[in-house]
C-alpha positions in Angstrom: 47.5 91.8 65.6 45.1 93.4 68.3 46.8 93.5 71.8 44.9 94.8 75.5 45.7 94.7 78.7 43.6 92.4 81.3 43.7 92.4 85.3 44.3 89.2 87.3 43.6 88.8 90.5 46.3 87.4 93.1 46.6 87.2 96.4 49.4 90.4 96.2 46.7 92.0 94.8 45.8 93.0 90.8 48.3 92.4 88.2 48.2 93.6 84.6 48.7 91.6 81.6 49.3 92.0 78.0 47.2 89.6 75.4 46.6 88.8 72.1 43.0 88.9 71.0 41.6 86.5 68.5 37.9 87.4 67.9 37.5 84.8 65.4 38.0 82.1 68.1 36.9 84.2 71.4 39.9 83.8 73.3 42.7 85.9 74.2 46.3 84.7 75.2 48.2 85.8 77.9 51.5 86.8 76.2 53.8 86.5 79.0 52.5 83.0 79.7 52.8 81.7 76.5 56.4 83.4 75.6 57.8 81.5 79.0 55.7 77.9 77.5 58.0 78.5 74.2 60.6 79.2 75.7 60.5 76.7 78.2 60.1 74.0 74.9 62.9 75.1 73.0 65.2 74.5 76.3 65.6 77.2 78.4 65.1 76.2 82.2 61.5 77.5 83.8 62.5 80.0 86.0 64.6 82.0 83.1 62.0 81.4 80.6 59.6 83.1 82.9 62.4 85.7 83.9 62.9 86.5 79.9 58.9 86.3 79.2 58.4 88.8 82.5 60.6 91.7 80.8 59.6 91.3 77.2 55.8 91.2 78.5 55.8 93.3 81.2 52.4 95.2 83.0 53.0 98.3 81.0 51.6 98.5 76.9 54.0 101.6 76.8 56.7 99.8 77.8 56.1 96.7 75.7 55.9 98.9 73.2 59.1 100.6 73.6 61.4 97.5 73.0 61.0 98.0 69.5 60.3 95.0 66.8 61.4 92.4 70.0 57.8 93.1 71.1 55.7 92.1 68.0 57.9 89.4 66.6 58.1 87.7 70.8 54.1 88.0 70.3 54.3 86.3 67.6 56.6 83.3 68.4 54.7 83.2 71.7 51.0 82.5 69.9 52.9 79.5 69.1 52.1 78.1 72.8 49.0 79.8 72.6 46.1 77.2 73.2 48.1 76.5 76.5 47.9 80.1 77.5 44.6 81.5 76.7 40.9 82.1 77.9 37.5 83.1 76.5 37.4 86.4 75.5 34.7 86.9 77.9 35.9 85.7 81.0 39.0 88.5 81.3 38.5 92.0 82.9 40.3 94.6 80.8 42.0 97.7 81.9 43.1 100.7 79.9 44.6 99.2 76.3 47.6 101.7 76.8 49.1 103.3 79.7 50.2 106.3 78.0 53.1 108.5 79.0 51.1 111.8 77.8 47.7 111.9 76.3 46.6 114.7 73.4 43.7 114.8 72.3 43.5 116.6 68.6 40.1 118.6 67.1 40.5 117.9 63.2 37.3 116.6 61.7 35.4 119.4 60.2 31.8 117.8 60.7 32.2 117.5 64.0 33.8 120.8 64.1 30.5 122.8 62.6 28.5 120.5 64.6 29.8 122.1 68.2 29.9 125.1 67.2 26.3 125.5 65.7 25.2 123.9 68.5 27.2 125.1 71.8 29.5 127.7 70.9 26.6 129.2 68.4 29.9 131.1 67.0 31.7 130.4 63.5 34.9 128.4 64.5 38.1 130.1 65.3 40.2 130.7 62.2 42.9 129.7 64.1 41.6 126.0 63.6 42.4 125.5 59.7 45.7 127.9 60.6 47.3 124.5 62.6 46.2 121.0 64.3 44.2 121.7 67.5 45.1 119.9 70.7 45.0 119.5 74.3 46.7 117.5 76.6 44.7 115.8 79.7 45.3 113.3 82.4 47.0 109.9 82.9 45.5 109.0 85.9 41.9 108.2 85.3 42.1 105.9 82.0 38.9 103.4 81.9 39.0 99.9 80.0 36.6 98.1 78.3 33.6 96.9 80.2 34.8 99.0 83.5 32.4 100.8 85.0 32.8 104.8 84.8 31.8 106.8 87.8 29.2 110.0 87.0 30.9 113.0 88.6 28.1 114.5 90.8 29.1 118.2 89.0 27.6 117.7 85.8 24.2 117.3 84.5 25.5 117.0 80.6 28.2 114.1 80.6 28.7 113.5 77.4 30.4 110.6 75.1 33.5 111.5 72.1 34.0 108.3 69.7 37.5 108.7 68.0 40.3 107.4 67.0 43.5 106.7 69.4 46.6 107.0 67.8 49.1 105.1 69.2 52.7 106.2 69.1 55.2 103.6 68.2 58.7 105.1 68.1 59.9 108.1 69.2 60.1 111.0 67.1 61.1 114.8 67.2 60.3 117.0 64.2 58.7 114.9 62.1 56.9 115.6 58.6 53.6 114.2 57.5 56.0 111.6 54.7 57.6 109.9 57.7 55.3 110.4 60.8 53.1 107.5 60.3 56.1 105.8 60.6 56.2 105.8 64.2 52.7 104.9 64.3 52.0 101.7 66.3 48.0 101.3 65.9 45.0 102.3 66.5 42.1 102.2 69.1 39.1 103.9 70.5 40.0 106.7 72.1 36.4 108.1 74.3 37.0 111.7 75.6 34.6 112.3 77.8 33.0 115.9 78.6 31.2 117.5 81.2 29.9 119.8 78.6 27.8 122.1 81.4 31.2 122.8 82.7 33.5 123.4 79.7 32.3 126.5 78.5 33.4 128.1 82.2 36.6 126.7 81.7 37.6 127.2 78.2 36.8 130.8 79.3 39.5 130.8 81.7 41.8 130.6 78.7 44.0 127.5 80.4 42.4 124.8 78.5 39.9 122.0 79.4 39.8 121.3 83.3 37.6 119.3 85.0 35.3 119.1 82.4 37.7 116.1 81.0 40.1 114.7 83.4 37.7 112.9 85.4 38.0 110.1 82.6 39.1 108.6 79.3 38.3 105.1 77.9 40.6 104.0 75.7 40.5 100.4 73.8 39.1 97.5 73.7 42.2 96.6 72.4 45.1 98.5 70.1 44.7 97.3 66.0 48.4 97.1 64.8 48.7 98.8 61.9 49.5 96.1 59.5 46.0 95.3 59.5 44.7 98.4 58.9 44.6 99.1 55.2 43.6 102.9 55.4 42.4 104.8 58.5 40.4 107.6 56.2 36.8 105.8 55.3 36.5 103.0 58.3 33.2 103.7 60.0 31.5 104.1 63.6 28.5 103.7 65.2 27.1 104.8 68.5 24.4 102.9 71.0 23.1 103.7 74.3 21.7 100.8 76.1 21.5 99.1 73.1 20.0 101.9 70.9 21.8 103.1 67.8 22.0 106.8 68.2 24.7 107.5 65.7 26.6 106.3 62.6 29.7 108.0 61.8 32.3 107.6 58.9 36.5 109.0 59.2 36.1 111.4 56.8 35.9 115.2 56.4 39.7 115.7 57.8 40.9 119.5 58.5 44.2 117.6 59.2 45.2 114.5 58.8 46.8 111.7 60.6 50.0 112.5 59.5 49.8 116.2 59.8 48.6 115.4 63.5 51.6 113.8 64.3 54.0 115.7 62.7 52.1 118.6 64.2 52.5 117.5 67.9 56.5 116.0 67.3 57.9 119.9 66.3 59.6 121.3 69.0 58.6 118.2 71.0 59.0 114.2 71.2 56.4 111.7 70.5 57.0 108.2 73.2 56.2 105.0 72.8 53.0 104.4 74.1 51.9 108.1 73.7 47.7 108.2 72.5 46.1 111.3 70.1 42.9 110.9 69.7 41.6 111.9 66.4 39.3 114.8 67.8 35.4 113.4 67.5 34.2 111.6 64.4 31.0 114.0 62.8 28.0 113.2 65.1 30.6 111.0 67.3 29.6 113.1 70.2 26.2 113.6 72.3 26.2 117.1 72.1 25.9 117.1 67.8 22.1 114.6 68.3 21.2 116.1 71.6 21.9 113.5 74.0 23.8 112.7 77.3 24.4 110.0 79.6 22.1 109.3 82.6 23.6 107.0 85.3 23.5 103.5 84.7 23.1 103.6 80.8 25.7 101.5 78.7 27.4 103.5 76.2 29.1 101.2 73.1 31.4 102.5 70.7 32.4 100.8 67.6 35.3 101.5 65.2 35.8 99.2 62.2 38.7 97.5 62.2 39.1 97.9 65.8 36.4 96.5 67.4 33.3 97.7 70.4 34.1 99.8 73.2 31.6 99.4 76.1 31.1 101.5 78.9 28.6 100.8 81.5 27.8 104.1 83.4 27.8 104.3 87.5 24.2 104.4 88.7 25.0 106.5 91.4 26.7 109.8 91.4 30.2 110.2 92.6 30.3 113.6 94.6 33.2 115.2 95.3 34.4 116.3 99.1 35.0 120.0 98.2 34.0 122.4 95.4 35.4 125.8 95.1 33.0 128.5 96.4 32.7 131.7 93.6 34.8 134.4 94.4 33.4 138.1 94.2 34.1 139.3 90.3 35.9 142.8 91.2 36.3 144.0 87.4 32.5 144.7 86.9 33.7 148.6 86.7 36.7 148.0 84.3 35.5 149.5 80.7 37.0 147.6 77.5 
């Protein structure tokens, strides 16, 4: 099943929705809608079936999620009113597929790996890579959907695109091994982890992680690919276009980790959450900076994942410039001698 959020207007402003695509027929279907229409034809009285339909559907993908097998199996059962529920495919607005409770983002594809550091670090990668799973964690509060427009922050010159794989966490889970943590695996997206690369080697330097060279956005869907329909994640293939330009082609392959060792990584000494997203880390050439490329304001990025589906992105054509910027402090260690 492949599930998204959409926005609807109303006069109290926007609400968010959970739907089942169908790209065969073009349509998604409003699960909430359709859940209280079954209901409502197997007895229950209107207001209760869209009470019950309300709480099992609610705004929140996480919290969908969370309820355990009551969420795909009411999906299901609600599909059953669907042709009374849905719309074209592309007449919805779509927000963020997931509204995650944390966001990691891993680094274990070895292509893409050599690739950045041949060409920006111009070092050998750290050893400490193939030692352990590599993430970060970034930002819930500026997560992008499909088709929204992303705004170009006026402090870099190199914004740059990241096509990988979201993992989305199904089940909680605490010190997990790679034999069970697919386990708690929901399904899978596009997960785009954008980078001001102009400013990420000044942060990384820091030695705090990535800054404001990647919370200023992620873009994360169209839509979550359940994982009964995915037959193997290693081998599906990618492909990158800029206003309609192929630019790259990309295959899962090459893994310094794996899926499983990801999330079994992340889980130790922690908890995964329903809802939760890792991305993958980049895809080889998945990213502008491997081919030489960035986005310019008002280009259209698309990002395509088999099994999944395209990611589009249209670009602000203006800059967004922030009210304040930090002025550079004097550096007072010039003298120090290592």
């Amino acid at each position: 099943m492949k599930l998204g959020r959409t926005a609807v207007p109303t006069p109290d402003g926007e609400q968010l929705r959970l739907v089942s695509v169908d790209t065969a027929a073009g349509r998604v279907v409003d699960l909430a809608r359709a859940y209280a229409l079954t209901l409502a034809r197997r007895g229950a009285e209107p207001d209760r079936a869209t009470a019950i339909s309300r709480t099992v559907f609610p705004s929140s993908m996480s919290a969908a999620i969370g309820s355990g097998d009551l969420f795909l199996d009411a999906a299901h059962q609600a599909l059953e009113a669907g042709d009374d529920a849905s719309q074209s495919i592309d007449e919805v607005s779509w927000r963020a597929a997931v509204d995650s409770p944390v966001i990691r983002d891993g680094l274990t594809f070895e292509t893409h790996i050599q690739n950045f550091h041949r060409v920006v670090a111009k070092t050998q990668p750290a050893r400490s890579l193939y030692e352990r799973p590599g993430y970060f964690k970034g930002t819930t509060a500026k997560s992008y959907g499909h088709d929204q427009v992303l705004p170009y922050p006026d402090y870099t010159d190199a914004l740059d695109w990241e096509l990988e794989i979201g993992y989305v966490v199904g089940r909680s889970g605490s010190d997990l091994t790679p034999d069970n943590s697919l386990d708690h695996l929901f399904g899978i997206t596009i997960f785009n982890d954008l980078s001001a690369r102009d400013v990420q080697g000044a942060e990384m330097a820091i030695g705090m992680g990535p800054q404001k060279c990647k919370d200023f956005g992620y873009v994360i869907g169209p839509w979550i690919t359940t994982m009964d329909e995915i037959a193997s994640i290693e081998g599906l293939v990618g492909q990158v276009r800029v206003n309609g330009d192929v630019v790259s082609d990309t295959k899962v392959e090459n893994f310094v980790y794996t899926p499983a060792e990801l999330l079994a990584y992340v889980s130790i000494a922690d908890r995964l959450q329903p809802g939760d997203i890792i991305g993958s880390g980049t895809m080889g050439f998945g990213a502008g900076v491997e081919i030489g490329r960035f986005l310019q304001p008002g280009d259209v990025l698309e990002l395509e994942l088999e099994g999944v589906g395209t990611l589009r992105t249209p670009v602000s054509t203006e800059r967004e410039k922030a009210p304040w910027w930090p002025t550079p402090r004097p550096y007072p260690h010039e003298e120090w001698s290592l």
